[in-house]
BALOBA-1460 file (C-alpha; in Angstrom, 3 decimals):
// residues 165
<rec num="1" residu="x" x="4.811" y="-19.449" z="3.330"/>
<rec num="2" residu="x" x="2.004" y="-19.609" z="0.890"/>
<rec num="3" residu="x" x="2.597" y="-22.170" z="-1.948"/>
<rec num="4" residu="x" x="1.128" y="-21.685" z="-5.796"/>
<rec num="5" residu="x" x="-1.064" y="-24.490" z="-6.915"/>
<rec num="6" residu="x" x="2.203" y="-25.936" z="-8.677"/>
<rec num="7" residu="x" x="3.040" y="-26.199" z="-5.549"/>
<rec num="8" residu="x" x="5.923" y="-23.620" z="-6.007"/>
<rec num="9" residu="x" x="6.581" y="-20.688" z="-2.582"/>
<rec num="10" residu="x" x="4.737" y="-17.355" z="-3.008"/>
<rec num="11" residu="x" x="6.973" y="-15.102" z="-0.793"/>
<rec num="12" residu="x" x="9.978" y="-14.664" z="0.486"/>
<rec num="13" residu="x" x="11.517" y="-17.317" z="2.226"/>
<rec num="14" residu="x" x="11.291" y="-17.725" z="6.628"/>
<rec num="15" residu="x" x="12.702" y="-21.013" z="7.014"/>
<rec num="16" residu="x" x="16.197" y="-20.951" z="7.908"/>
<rec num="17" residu="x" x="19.069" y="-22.544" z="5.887"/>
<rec num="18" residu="x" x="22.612" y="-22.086" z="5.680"/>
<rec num="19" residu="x" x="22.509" y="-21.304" z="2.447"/>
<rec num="20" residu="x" x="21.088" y="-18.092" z="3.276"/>
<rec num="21" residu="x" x="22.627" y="-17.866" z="6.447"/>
<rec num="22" residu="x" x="25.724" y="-17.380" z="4.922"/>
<rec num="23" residu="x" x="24.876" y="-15.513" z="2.610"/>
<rec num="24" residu="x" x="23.596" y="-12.937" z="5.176"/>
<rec num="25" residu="x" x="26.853" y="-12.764" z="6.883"/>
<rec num="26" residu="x" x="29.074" y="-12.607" z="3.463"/>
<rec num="27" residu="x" x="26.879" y="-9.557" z="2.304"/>
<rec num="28" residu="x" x="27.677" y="-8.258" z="5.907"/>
<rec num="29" residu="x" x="31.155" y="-8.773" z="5.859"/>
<rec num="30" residu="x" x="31.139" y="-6.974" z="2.702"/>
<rec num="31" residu="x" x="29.773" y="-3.809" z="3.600"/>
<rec num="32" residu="x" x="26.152" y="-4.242" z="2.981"/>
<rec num="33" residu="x" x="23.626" y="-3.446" z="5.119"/>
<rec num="34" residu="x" x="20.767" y="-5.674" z="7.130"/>
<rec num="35" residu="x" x="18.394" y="-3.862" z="5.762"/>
<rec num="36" residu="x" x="19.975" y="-3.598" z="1.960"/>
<rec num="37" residu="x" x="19.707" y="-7.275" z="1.851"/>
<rec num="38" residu="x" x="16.678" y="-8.040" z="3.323"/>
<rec num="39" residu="x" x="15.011" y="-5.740" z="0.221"/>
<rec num="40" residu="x" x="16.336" y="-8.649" z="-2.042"/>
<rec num="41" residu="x" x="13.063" y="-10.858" z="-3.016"/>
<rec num="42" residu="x" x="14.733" y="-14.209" z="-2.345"/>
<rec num="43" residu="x" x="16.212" y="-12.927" z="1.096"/>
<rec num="44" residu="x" x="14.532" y="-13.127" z="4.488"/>
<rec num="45" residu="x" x="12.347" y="-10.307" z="5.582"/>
<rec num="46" residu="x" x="14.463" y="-8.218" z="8.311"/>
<rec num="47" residu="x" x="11.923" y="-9.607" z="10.819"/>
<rec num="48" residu="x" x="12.845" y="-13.098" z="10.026"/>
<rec num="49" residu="x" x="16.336" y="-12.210" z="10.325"/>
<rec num="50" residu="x" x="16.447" y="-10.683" z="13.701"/>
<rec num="51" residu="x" x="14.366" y="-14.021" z="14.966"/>
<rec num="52" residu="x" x="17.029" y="-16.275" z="13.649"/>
<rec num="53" residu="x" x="19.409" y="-14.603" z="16.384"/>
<rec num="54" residu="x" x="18.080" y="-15.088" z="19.026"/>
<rec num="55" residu="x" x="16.977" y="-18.899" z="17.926"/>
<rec num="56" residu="x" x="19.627" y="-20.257" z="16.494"/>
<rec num="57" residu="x" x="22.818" y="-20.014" z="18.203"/>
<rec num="58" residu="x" x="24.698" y="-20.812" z="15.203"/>
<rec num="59" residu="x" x="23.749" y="-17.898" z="13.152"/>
<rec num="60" residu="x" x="24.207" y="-15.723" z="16.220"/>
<rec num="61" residu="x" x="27.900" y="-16.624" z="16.272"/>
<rec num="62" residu="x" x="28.228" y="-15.882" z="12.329"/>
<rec num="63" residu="x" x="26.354" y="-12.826" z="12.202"/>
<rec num="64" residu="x" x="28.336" y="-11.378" z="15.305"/>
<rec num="65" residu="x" x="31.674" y="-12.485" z="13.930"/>
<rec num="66" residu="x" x="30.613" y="-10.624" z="10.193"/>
<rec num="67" residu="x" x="29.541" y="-7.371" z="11.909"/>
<rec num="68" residu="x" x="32.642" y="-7.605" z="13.286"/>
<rec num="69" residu="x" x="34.748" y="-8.163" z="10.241"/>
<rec num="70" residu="x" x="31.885" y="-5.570" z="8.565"/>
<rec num="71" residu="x" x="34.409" y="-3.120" z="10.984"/>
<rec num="72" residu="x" x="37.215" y="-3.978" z="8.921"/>
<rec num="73" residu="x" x="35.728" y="-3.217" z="5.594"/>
<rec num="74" residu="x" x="34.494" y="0.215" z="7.213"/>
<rec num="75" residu="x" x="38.069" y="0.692" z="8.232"/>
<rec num="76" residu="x" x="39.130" y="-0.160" z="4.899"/>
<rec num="77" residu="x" x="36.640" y="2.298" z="2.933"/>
<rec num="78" residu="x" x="37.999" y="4.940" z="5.916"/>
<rec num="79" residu="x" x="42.060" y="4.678" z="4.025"/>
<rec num="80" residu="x" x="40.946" y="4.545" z="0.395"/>
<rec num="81" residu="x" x="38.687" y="7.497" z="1.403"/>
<rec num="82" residu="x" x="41.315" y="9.471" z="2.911"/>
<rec num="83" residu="x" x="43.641" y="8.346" z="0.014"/>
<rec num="84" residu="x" x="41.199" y="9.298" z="-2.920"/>
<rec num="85" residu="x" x="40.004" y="12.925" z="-0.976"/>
<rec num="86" residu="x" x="40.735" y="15.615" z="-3.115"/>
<rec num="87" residu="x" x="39.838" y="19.335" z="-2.001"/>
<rec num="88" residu="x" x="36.760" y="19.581" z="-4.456"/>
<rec num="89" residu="x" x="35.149" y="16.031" z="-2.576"/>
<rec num="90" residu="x" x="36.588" y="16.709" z="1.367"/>
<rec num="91" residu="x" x="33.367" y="18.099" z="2.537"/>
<rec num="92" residu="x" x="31.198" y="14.914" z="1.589"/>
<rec num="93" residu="x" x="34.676" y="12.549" z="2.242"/>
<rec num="94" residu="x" x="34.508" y="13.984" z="5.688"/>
<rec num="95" residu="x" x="31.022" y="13.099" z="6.741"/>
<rec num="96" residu="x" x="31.304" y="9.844" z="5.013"/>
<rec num="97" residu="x" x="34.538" y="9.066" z="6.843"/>
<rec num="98" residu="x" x="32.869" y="9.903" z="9.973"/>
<rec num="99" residu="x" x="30.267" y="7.738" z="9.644"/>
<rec num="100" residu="x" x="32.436" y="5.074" z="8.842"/>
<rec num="101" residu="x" x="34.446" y="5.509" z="11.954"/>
<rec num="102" residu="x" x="31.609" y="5.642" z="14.538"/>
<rec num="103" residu="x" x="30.084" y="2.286" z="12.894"/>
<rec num="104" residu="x" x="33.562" y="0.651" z="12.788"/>
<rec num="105" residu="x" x="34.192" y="1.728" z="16.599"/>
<rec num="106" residu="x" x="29.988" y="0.105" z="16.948"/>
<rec num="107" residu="x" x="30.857" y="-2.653" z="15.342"/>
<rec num="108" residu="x" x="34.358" y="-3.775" z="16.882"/>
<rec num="109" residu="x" x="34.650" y="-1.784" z="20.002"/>
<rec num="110" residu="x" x="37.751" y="-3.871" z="20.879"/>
<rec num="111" residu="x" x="39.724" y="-2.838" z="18.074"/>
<rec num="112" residu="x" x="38.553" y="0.438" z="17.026"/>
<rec num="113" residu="x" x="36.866" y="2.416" z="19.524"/>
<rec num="114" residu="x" x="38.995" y="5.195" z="21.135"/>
<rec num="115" residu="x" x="40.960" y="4.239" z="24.399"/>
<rec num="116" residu="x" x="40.738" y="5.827" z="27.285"/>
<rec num="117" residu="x" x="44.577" y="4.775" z="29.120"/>
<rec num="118" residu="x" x="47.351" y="3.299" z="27.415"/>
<rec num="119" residu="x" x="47.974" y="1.268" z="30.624"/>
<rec num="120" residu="x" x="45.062" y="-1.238" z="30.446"/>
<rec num="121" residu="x" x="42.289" y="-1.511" z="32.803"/>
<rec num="122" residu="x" x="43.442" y="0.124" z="35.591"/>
<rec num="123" residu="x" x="42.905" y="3.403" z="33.374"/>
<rec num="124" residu="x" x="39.793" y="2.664" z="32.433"/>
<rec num="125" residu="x" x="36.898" y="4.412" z="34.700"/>
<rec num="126" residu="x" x="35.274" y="1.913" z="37.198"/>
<rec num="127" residu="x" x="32.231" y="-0.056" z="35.951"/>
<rec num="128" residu="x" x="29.247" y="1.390" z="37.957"/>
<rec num="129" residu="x" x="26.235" y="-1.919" z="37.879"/>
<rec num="130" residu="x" x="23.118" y="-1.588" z="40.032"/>
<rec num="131" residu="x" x="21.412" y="-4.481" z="42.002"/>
<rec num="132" residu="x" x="18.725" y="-4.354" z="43.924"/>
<rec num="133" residu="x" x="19.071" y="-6.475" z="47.088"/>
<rec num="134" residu="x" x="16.005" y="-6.577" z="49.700"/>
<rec num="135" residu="x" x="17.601" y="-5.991" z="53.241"/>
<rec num="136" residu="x" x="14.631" y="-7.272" z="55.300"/>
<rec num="137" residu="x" x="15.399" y="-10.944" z="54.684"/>
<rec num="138" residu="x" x="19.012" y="-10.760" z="55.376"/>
<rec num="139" residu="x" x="20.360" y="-11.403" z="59.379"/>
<rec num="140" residu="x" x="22.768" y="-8.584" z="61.208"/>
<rec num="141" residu="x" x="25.537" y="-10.487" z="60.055"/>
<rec num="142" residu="x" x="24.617" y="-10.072" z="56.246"/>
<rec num="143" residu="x" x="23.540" y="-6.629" z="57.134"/>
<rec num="144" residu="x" x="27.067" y="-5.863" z="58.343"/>
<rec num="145" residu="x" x="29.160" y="-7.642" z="55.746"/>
<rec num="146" residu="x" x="27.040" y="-6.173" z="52.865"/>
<rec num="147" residu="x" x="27.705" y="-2.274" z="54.703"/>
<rec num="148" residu="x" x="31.400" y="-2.958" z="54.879"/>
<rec num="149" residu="x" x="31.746" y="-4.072" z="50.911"/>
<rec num="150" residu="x" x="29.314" y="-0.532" z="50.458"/>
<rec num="151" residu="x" x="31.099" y="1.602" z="52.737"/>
<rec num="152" residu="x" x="35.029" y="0.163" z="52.797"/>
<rec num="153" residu="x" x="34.701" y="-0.279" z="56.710"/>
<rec num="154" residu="x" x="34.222" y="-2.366" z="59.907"/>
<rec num="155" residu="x" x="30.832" y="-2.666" z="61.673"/>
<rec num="156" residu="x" x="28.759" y="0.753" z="61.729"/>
<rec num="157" residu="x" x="25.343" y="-0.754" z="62.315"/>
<rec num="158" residu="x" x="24.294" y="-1.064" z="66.165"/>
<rec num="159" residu="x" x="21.842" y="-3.467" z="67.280"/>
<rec num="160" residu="x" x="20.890" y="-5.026" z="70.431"/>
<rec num="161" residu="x" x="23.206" y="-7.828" z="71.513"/>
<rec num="162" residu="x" x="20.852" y="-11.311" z="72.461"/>
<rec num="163" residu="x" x="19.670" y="-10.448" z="76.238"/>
<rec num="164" residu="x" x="19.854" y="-6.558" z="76.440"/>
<rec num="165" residu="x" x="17.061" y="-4.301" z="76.347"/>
């Protein structure tokens, strides 16, 4: 940050503080967005912000736990919304409301994104995750154990027993 010759910042401010920390994540819980705040001269530039996460642990944990609770708020706004809708405003009160849902199912999947069962996990469709795993450097043994996890079955692979040719 540049400094006047009173020795006074020229800027907006990068260091972080919890001062502003806070105030970050009490904007957030209130509805505002990242952006919207970061346009305030005496807040962070949105760059500054998004650096804090991933150094400071601390902040992470507050700013996840406000977009969370920013869910809420959207949730809120979603009833009084709905509530206040009149024929004359549904068409805008719609799109609004809309947009309010999808970010409060973003924000807090856990507690407002659609479910899929009503059973728990076992409805939910399997999780598909992709590893790469080089087969060259693993023995027959390896070979066949990592087969039977892939396939559900015994031994398929054939090899040469020790001796035979």
């Amino acid at each position: 940050m540049v400094t006047k010759p009173t020795g006074n910042p020229v800027g907006r401010p990068s260091i972080y503080s919890e001062a502003t920390a806070e105030e970050i994540c009490t904007r957030l819980v209130n509805g505002e967005t990242l952006i919207g705040i970061c346009e305030d001269e005496h807040m962070p530039r949105r760059e500054t912000v998004t650096k804090w996460l991933t150094s400071r642990p601390d902040f992470y944990s507050s700013y996840v736990l406000a977009r969370e609770q920013q869910a809420d708020y959207m949730s809120d706004l979603i009833v009084e919304m709905a509530h206040n809708s009149t024929n004359d405003t549904s068409g805008g009160d719609n799109v609004r409301l809309k947009a309010y849902q999808w970010r409060a199912e973003t924000l807090n999947p856990r507690r407002y994104a659609k479910k899929v069962g009503v059973g728990g996990a076992d409805d939910l469709p399997p999780v598909q995750t992709q590893q790469t795993i080089n087969v060259a450097v693993l023995s027959i043994e390896q070979l066949e154990a990592l087969q039977a996890a892939l396939t559900g079955s015994g031994k398929l692979i054939e090899h040469e027993e020790e001796g035979e040719e």
